[in-house]
DRENPA-3360 file (N, C-alpha, C; in nm, 2 decimals, always signed):
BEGIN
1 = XXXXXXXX = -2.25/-2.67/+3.92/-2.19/-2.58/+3.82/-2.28/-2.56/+3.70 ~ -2.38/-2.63/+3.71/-2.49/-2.63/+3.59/-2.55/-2.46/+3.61 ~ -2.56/-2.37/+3.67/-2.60/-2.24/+3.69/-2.49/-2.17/+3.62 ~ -2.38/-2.19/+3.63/-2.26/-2.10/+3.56/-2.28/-2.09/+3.42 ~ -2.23/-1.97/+3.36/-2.27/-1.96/+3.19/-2.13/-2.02/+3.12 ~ -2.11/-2.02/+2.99/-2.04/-2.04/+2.91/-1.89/-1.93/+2.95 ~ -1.76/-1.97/+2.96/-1.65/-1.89/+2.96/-1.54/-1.89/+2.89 ~ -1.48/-1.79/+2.85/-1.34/-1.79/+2.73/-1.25/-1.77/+2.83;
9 = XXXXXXXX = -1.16/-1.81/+2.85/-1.05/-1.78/+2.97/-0.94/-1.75/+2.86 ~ -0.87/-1.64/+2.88/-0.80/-1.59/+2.78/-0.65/-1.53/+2.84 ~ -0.52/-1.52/+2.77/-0.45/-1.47/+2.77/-0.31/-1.39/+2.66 ~ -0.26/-1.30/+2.69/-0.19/-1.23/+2.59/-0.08/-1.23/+2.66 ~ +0.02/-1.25/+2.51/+0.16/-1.19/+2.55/+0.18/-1.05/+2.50 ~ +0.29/-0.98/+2.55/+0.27/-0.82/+2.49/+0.43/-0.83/+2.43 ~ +0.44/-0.72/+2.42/+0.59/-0.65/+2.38/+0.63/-0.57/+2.51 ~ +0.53/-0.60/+2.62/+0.59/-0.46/+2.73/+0.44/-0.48/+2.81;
17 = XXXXXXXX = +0.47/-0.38/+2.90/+0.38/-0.37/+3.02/+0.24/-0.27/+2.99 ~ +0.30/-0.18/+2.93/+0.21/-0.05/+2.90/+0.15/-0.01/+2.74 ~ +0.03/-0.06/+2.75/-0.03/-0.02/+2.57/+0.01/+0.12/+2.54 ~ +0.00/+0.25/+2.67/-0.04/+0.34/+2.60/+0.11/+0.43/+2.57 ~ +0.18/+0.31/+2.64/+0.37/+0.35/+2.57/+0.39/+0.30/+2.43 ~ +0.31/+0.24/+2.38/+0.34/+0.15/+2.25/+0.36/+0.03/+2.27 ~ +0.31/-0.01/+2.34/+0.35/-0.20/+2.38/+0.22/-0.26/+2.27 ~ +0.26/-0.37/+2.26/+0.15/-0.43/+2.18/+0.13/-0.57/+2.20;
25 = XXXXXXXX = +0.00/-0.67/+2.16/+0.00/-0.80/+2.21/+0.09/-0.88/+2.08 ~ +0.16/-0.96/+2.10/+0.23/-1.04/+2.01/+0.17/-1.18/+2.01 ~ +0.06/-1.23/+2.07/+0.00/-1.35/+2.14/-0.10/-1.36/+2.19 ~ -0.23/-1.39/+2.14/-0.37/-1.42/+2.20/-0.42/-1.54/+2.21 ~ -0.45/-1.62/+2.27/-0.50/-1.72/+2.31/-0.66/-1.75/+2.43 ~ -0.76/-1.84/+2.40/-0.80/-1.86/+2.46/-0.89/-2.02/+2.47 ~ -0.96/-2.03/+2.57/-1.02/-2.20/+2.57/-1.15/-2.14/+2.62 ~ -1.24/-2.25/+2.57/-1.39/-2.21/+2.68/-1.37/-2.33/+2.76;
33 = XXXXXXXX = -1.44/-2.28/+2.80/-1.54/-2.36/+2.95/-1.67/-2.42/+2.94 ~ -1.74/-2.48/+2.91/-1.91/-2.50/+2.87/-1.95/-2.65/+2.99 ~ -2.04/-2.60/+3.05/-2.10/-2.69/+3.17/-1.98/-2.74/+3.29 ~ -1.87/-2.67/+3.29/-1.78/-2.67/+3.37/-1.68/-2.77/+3.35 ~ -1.62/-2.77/+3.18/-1.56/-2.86/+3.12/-1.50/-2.75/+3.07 ~ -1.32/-2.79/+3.09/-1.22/-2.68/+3.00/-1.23/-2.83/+2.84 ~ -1.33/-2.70/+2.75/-1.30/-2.76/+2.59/-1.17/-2.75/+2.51 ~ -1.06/-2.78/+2.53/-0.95/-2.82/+2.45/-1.00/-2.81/+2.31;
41 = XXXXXXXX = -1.09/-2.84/+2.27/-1.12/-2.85/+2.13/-1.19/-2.74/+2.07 ~ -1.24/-2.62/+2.19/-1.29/-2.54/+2.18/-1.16/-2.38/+2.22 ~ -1.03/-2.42/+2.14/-0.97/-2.33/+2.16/-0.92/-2.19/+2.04 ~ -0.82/-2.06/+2.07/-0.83/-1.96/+1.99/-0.66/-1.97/+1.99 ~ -0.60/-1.97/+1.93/-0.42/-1.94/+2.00/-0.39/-1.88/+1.86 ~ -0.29/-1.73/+1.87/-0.27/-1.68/+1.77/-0.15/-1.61/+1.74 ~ -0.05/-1.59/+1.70/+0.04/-1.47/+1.69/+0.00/-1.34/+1.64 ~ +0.02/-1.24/+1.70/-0.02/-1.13/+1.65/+0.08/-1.05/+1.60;
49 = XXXXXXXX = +0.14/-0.98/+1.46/+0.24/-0.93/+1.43/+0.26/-0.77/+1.46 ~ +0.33/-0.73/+1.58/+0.29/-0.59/+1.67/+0.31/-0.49/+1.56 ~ +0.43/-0.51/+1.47/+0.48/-0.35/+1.33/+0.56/-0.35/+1.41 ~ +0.61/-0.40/+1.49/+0.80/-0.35/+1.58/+0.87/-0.47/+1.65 ~ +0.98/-0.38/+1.67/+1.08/-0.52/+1.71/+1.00/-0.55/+1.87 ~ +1.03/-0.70/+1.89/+0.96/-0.70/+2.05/+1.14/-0.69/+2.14 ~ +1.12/-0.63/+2.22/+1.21/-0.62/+2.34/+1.26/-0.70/+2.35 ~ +1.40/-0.73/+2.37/+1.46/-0.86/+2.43/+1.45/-0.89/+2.59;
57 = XXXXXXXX = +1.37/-0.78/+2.65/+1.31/-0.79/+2.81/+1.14/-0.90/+2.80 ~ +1.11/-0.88/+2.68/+0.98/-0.97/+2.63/+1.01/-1.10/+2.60 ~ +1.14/-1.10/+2.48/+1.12/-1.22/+2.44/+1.24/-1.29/+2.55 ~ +1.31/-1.25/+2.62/+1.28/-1.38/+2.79/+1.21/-1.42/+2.88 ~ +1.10/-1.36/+2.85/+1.00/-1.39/+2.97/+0.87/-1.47/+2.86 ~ +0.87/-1.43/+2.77/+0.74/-1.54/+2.64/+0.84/-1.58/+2.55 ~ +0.92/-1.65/+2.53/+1.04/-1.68/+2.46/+0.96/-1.64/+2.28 ~ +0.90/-1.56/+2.32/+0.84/-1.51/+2.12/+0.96/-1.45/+2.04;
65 = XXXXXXXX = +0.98/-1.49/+1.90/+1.06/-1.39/+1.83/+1.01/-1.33/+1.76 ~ +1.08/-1.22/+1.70/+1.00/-1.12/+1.55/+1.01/-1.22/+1.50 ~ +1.09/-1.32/+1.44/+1.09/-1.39/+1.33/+0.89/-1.54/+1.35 ~ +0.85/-1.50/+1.50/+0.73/-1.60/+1.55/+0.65/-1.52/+1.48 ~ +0.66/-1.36/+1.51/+0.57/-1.27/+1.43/+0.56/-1.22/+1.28 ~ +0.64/-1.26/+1.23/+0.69/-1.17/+1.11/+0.57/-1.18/+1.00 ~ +0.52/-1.31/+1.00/+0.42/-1.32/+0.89/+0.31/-1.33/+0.98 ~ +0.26/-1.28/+1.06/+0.12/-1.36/+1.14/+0.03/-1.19/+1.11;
73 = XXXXXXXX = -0.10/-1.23/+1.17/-0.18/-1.08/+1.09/-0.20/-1.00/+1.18 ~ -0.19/-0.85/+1.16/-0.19/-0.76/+1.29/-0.34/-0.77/+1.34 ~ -0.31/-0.69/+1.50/-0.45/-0.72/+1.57/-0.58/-0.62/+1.52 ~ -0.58/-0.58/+1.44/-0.74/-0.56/+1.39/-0.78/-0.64/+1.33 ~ -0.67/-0.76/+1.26/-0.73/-0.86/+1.23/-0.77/-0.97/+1.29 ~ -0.67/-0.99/+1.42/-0.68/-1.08/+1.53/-0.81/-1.06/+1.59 ~ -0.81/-0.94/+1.68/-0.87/-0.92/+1.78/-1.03/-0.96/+1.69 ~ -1.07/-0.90/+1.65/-1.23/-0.95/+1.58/-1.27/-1.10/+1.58;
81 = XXXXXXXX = -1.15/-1.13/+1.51/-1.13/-1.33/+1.53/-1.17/-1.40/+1.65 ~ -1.12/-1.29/+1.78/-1.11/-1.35/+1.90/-1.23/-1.30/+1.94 ~ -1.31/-1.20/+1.95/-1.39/-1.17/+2.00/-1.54/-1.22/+1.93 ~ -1.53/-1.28/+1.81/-1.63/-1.42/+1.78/-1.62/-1.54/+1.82 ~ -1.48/-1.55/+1.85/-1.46/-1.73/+1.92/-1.53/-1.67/+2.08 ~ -1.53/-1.57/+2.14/-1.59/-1.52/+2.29/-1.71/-1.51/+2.31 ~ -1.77/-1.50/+2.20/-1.91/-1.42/+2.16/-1.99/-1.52/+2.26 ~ -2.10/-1.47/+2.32/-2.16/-1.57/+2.41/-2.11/-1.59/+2.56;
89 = XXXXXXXX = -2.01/-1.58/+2.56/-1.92/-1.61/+2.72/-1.91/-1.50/+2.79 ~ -1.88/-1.51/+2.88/-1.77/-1.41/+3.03/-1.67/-1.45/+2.95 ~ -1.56/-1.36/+2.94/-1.39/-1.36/+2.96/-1.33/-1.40/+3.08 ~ -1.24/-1.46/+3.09/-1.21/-1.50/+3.23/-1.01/-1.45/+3.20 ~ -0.95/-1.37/+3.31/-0.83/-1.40/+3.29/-0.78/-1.36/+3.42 ~ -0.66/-1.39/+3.43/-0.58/-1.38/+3.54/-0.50/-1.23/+3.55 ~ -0.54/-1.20/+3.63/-0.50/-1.02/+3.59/-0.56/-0.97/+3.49 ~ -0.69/-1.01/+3.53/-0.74/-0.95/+3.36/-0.75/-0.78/+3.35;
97 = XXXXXXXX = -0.73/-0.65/+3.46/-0.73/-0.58/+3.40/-0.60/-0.53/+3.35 ~ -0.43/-0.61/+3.32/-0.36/-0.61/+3.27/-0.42/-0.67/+3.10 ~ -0.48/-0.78/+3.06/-0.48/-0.83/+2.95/-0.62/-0.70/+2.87 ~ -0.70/-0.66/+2.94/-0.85/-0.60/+2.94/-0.80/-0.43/+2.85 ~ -0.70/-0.42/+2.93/-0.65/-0.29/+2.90/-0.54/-0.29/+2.77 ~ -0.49/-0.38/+2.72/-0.44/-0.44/+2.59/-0.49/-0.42/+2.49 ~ -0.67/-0.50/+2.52/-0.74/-0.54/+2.43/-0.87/-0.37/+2.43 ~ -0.89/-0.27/+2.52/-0.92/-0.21/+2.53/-0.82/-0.07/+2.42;
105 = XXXXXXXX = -0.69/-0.09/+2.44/-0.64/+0.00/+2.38/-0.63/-0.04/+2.25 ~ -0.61/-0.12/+2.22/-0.60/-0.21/+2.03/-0.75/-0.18/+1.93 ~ -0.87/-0.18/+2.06/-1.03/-0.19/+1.99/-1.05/-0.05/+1.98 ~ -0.99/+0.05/+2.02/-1.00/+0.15/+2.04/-0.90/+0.25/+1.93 ~ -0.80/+0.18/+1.89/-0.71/+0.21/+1.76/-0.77/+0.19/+1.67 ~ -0.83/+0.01/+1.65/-0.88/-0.03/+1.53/-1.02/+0.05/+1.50 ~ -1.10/+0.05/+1.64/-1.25/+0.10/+1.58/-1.31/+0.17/+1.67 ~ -1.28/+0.20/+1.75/-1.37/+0.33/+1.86/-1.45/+0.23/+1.90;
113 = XXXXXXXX = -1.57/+0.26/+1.92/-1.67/+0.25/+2.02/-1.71/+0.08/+1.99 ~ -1.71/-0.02/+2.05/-1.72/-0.13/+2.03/-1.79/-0.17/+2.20 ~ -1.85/-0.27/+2.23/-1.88/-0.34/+2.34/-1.77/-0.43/+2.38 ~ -1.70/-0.44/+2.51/-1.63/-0.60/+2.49/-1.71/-0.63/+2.62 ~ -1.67/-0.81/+2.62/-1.82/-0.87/+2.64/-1.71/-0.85/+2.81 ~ -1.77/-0.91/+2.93/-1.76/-0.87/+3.06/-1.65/-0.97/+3.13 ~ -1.54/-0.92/+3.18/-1.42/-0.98/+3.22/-1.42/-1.01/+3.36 ~ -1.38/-1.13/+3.45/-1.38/-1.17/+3.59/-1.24/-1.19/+3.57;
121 = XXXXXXXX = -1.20/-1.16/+3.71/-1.03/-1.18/+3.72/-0.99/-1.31/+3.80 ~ -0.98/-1.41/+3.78/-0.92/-1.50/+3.82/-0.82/-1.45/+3.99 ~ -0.74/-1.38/+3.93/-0.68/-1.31/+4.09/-0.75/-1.23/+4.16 ~ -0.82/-1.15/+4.14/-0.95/-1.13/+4.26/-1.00/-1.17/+4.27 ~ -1.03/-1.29/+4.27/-1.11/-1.42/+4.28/-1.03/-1.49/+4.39 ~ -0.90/-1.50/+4.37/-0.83/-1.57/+4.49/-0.79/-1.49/+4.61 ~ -0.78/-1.33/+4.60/-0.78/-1.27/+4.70/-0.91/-1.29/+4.79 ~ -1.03/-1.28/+4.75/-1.09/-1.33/+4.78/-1.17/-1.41/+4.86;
129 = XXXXXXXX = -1.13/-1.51/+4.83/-1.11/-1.70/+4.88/-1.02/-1.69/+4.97 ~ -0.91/-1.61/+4.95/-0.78/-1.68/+5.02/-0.70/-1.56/+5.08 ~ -0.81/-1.49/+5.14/-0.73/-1.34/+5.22/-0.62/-1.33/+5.30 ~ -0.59/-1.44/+5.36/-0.44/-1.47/+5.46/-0.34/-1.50/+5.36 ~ -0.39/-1.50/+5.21/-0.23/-1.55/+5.14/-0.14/-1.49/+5.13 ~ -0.04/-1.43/+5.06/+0.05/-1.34/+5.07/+0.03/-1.30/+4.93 ~ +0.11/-1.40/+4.83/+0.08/-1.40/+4.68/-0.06/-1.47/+4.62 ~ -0.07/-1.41/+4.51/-0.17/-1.40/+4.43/-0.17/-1.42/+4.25;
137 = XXXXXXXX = -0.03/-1.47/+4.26/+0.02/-1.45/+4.09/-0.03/-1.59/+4.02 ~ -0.06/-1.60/+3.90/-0.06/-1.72/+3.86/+0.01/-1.86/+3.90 ~ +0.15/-1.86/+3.93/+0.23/-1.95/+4.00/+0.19/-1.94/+4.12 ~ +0.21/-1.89/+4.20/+0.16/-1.88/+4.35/-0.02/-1.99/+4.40 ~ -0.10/-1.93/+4.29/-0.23/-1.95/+4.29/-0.23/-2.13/+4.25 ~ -0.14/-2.20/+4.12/-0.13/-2.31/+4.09/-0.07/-2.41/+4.22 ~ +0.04/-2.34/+4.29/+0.10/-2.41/+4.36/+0.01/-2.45/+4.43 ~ -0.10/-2.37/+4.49/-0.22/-2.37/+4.60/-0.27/-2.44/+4.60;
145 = XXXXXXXX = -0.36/-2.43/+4.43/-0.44/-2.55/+4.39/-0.40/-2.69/+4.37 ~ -0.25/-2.73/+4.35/-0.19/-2.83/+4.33/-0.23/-2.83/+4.15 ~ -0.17/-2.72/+4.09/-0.20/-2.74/+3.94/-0.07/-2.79/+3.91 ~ -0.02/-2.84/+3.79/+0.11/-2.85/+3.81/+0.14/-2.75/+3.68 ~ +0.25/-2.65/+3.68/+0.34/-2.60/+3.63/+0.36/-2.64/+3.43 ~ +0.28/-2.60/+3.39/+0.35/-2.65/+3.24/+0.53/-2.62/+3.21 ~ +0.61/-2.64/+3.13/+0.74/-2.67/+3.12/+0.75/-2.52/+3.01 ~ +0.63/-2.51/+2.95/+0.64/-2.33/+2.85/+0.55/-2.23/+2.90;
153 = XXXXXXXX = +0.55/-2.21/+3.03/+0.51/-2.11/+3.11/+0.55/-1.98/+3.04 ~ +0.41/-1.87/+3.06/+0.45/-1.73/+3.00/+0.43/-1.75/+2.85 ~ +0.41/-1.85/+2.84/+0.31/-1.84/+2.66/+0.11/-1.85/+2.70 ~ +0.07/-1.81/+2.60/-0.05/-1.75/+2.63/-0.11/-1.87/+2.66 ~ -0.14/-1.99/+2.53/-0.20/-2.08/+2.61/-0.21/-2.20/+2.72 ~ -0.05/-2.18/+2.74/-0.05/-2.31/+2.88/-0.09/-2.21/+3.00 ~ -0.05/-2.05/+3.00/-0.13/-2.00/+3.13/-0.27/-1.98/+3.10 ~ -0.35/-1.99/+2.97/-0.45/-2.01/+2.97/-0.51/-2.14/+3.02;
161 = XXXXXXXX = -0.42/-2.24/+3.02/-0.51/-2.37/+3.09/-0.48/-2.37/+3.21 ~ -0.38/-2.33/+3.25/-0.37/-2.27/+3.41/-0.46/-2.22/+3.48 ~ -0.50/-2.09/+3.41/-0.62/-2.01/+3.48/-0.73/-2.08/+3.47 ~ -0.71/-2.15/+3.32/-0.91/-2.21/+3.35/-0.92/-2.33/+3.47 ~ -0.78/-2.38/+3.48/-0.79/-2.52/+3.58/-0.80/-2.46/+3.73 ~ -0.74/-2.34/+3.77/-0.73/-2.28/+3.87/-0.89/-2.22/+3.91 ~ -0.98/-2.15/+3.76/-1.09/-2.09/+3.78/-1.18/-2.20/+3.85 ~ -1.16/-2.37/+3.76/-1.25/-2.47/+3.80/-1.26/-2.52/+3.95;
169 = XXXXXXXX = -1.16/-2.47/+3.94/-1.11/-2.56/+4.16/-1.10/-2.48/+4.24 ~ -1.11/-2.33/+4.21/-1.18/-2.24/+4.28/-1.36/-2.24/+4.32 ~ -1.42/-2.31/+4.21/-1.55/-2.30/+4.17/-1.61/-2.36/+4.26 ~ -1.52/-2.54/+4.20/-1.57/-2.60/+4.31/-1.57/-2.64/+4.47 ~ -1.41/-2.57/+4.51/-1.37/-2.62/+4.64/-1.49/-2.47/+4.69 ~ -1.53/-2.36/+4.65/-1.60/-2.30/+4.77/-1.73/-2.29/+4.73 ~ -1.78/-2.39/+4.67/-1.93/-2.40/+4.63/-1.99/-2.30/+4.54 ~ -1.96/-2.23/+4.47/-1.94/-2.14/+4.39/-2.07/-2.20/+4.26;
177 = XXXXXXXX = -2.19/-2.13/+4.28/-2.30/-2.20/+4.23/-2.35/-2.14/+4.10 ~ -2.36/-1.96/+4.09/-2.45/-1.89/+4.01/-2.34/-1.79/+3.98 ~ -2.37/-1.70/+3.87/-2.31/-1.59/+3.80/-2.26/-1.51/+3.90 ~ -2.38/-1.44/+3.99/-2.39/-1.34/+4.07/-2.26/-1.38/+4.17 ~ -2.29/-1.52/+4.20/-2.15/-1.55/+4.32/-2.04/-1.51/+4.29 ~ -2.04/-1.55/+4.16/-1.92/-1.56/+4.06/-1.84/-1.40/+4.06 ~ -1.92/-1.32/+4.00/-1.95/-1.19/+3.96/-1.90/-1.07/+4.11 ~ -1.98/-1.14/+4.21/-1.91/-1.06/+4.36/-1.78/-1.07/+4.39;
185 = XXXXXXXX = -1.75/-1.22/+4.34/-1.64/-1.25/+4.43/-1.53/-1.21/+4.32 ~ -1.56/-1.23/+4.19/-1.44/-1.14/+4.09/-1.42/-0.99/+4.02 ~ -1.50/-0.95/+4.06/-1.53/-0.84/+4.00/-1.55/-0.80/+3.88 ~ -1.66/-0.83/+3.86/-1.76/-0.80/+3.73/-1.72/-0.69/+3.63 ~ -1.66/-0.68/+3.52/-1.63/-0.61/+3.49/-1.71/-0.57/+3.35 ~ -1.75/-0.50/+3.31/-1.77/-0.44/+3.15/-1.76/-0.35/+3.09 ~ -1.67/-0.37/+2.99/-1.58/-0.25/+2.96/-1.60/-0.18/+2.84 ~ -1.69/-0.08/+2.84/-1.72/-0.04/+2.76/-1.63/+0.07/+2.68;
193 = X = -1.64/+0.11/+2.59/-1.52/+0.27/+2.58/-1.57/+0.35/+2.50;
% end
């Protein structure tokens, strides 16, 4: 694992499925990874205050309320935050081009033309590996691994230790050595706009 680079393994909760309907992240979180160690102490977890009520179809599935957001700082202020605690790493997330396209629409509000640094998807990583499977969802993929289930599922950072524990025992059960492996088997992404 000593060949692999530094990784933020990241996740968002939104207000909704679709940025370019008005959905927005309410929730950013993320952990690195450094010499193939999930750093706990190297983590980002944030509320982000969207400017609108969140859906009561959102807050049963991330149990967040307006009143979680009410005072937290909107994402032009977040997102910058997060993208220095990344600075240096791959992005790693689980559907990442659901979370990619969040954070693409938000950097694109706040400032036009910006670089974000290069995203691997955890779930095409497992389609991958595991082409006879059926599912592919974060629960599906844990059950696999024998991860076990946190009890606040659908908040950003327990499925961020999910994906990173999931990313690690993917790494290691298929010998998973160098970037490029890495990079084929997840699909390399950089997203420029």
């Amino acid at each position: 694992m000593s060949q692999l680079p530094s990784f933020t393994v990241f996740d968002t909760e939104t207000t909704g499925l679709d940025p370019r309907k008005g959905d927005k992240i309410i929730e950013i979180a993320g952990v690195r990874i450094e010499d193939g160690v999930i750093r706990e102490d190297l983590s980002f977890v944030k509320y982000v205050n969207p400017e609108r009520s969140i859906p009561w179809e959102a807050k049963r599935v991330n149990h967040i309320e307006d009143s979680d957001v009410a005072g937290a700082q909107t994402i032009d202020q977040v997102l910058p935050q997060f993208l220095e605690f990344a600075k240096g790493s791959i992005l790693v997330a689980h559907n990442c081009d659901f979370d990619m396209n969040f954070l693409l629409t938000e950097k694109e509000l706040c400032w036009g033309y910006i670089e974000m640094p290069e995203c691997l998807c955890t779930m095409r990583l497992s389609r991958c590996l595991y082409p006879s499977e059926f599912r592919h969802n974060l629960d599906s993929l844990a059950a696999r691994l024998s991860i076990p289930m946190p009890k606040d599922r659908h908040r950003a950072m327990p499925d961020v230790l999910m994906t990173a524990q999931a990313l690690l025992k993917m790494i290691e059960d298929n010998n998973i050595n160098t970037p490029e492996q890495l990079r084929k088997l997840a699909g390399k992404q950089r997203m420029v706009a």
